[in-house]
C-alpha positions as CSV (number, residue, x, y, z in Angstrom):
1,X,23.0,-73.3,55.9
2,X,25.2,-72.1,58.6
3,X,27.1,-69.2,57.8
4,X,25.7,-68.4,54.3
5,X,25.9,-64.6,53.5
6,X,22.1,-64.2,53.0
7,X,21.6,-65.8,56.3
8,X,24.0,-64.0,57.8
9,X,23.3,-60.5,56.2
10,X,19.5,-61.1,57.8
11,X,20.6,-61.9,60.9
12,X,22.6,-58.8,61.1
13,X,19.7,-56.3,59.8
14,X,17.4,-57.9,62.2
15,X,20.1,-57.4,65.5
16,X,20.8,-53.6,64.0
17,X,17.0,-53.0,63.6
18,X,16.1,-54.6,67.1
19,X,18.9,-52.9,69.2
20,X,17.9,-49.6,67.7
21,X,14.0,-50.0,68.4
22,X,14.5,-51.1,71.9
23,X,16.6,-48.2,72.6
24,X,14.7,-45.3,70.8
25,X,11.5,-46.7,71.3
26,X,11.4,-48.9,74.9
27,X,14.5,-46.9,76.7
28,X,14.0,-43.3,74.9
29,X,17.4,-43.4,73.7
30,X,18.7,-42.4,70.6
31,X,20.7,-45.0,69.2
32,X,22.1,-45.6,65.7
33,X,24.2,-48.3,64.0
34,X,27.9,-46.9,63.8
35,X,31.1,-47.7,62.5
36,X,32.6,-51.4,63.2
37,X,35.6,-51.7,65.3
38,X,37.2,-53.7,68.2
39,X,37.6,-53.3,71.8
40,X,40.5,-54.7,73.7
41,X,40.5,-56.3,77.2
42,X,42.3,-52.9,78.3
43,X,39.5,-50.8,76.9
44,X,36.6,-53.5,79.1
45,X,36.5,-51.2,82.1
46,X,33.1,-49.5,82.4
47,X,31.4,-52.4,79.8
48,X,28.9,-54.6,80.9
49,X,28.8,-57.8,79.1
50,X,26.0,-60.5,78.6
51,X,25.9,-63.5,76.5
52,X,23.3,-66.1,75.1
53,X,23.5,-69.2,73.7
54,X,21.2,-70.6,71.1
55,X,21.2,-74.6,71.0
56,X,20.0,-76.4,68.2
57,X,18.9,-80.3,68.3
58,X,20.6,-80.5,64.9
59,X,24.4,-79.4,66.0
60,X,24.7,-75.8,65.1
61,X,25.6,-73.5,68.4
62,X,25.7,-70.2,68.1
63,X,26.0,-67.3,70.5
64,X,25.5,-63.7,70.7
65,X,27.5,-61.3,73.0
66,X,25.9,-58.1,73.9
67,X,28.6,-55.6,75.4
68,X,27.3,-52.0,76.7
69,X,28.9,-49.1,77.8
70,X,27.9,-48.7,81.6
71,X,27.3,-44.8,81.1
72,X,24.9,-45.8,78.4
73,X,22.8,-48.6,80.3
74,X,22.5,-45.7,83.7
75,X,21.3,-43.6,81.1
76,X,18.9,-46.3,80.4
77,X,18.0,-47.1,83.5
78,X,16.9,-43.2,84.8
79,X,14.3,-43.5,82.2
80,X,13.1,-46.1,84.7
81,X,14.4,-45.6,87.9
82,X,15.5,-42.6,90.4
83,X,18.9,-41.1,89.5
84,X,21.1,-42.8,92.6
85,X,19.6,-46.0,91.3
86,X,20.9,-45.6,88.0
87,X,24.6,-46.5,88.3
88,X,23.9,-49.6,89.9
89,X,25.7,-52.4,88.8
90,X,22.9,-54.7,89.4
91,X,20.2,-52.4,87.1
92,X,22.8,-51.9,84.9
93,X,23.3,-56.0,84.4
94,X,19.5,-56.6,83.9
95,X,18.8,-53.8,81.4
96,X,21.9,-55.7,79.5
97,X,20.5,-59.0,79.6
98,X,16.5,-57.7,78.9
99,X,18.1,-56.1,75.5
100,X,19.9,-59.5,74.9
101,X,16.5,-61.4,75.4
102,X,14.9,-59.0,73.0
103,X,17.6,-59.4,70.5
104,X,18.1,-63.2,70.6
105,X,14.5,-64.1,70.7
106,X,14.4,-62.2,67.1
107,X,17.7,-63.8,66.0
108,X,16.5,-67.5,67.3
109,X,12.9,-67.1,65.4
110,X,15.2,-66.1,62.0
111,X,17.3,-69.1,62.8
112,X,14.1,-71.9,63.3
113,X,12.8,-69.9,60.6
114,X,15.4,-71.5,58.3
115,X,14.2,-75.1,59.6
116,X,16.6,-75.2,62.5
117,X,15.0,-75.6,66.0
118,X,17.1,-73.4,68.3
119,X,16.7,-73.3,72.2
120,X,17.6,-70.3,74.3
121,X,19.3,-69.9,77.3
122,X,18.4,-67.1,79.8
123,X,21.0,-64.1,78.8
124,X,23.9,-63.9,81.7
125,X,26.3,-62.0,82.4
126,X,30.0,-62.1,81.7
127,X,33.1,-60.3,81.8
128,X,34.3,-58.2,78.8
129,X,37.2,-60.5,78.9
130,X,35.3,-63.4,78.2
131,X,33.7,-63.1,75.2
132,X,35.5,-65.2,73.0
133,X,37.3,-63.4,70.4
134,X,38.0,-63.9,66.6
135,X,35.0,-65.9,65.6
136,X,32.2,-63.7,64.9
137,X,30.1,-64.2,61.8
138,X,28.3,-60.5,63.0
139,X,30.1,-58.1,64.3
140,X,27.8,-54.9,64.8
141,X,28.5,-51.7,66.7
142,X,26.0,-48.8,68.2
143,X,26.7,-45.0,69.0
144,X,24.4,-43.2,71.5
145,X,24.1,-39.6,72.6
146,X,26.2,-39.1,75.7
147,X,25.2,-37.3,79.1
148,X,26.4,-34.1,77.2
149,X,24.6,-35.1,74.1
150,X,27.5,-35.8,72.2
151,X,27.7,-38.7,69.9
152,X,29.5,-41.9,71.5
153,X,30.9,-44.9,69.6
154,X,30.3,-48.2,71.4
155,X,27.4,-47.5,73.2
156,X,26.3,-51.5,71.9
157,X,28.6,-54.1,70.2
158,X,26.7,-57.6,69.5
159,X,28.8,-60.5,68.3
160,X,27.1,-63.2,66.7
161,X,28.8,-66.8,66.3
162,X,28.0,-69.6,64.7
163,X,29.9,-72.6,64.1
164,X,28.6,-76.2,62.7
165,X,29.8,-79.1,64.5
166,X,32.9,-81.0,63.3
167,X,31.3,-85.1,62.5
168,X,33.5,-87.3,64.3
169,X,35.7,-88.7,62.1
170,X,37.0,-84.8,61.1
171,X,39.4,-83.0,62.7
């Protein structure tokens, strides 16, 4: 079940469908999915990261990373708060994990949906550099309108991993 393309494919539609309604509709933002590209650890500066890990009784972790760019979150957060307010780092880091709750609550119902029964921990946060690279079964990236109202790349990239557990006797 783990890593099938249908599953997968769902999983991704339901992440790009979420992360756009909680922006547009929630944060009055507008946000659409974009193209699909990397970051590297030298392009991290001014992300804010948070992570979330979906446990399952029967073996099968899987995580989602949530990286945001920070302009895009204080833009966020003035929709909520007074201006000064909005570039804190603090705000900033709970808007990130309040999208990623959203998100992975959505992604964890698809999941037990399938017969699994997924746990989730509260999202944290972590830096960019953390987020561990190269095995993503989902890799989705978001474009927002900037301060200037032009359109940014990046604005959102969600990672989603899963990897079944190895038995014992396999290496």
């Amino acid at each position: 079940m783990p890593g099938t393309p249908r599953l997968l494919k769902e999983i991704a539609d339901i992440m790009a469908a979420t992360v756009v309604e909680t922006f547009n509709g929630m944060f009055e933002q507008s946000v659409v999915t974009a193209s699909v590209g990397r970051f590297g650890q030298s392009e991290a500066a001014g992300k804010t990261s948070a992570c979330l890990v979906l446990k399952n009784a029967n073996g099968v972790p899987a995580k989602l990373y949530f990286t945001f760019d920070d302009q895009m979150l204080a833009l966020t957060a003035r929709s909520f708060f007074a201006a000064e307010l909005s570039d804190d780092p603090v705000i900033r880091s709970d808007i990130a994990c309040a999208v990623a709750n959203i998100v992975g609550t959505k992604v964890k119902n698809c999941l037990n949906g399938y017969g699994n029964a997924f746990e989730m921990t509260f999202p944290f946060v972590v830096p960019p550099t953390d987020i561990e690279p190269g095995r993503d079964a989902v890799h989705l990236h978001f474009a927002y309108n900037d301060r200037d109202g032009r359109v940014s790349d990046g604005g959102v990239i969600v990672n989603f991993m899963m990897k079944e557990q190895q038995s014992a006797g396999r290496c």
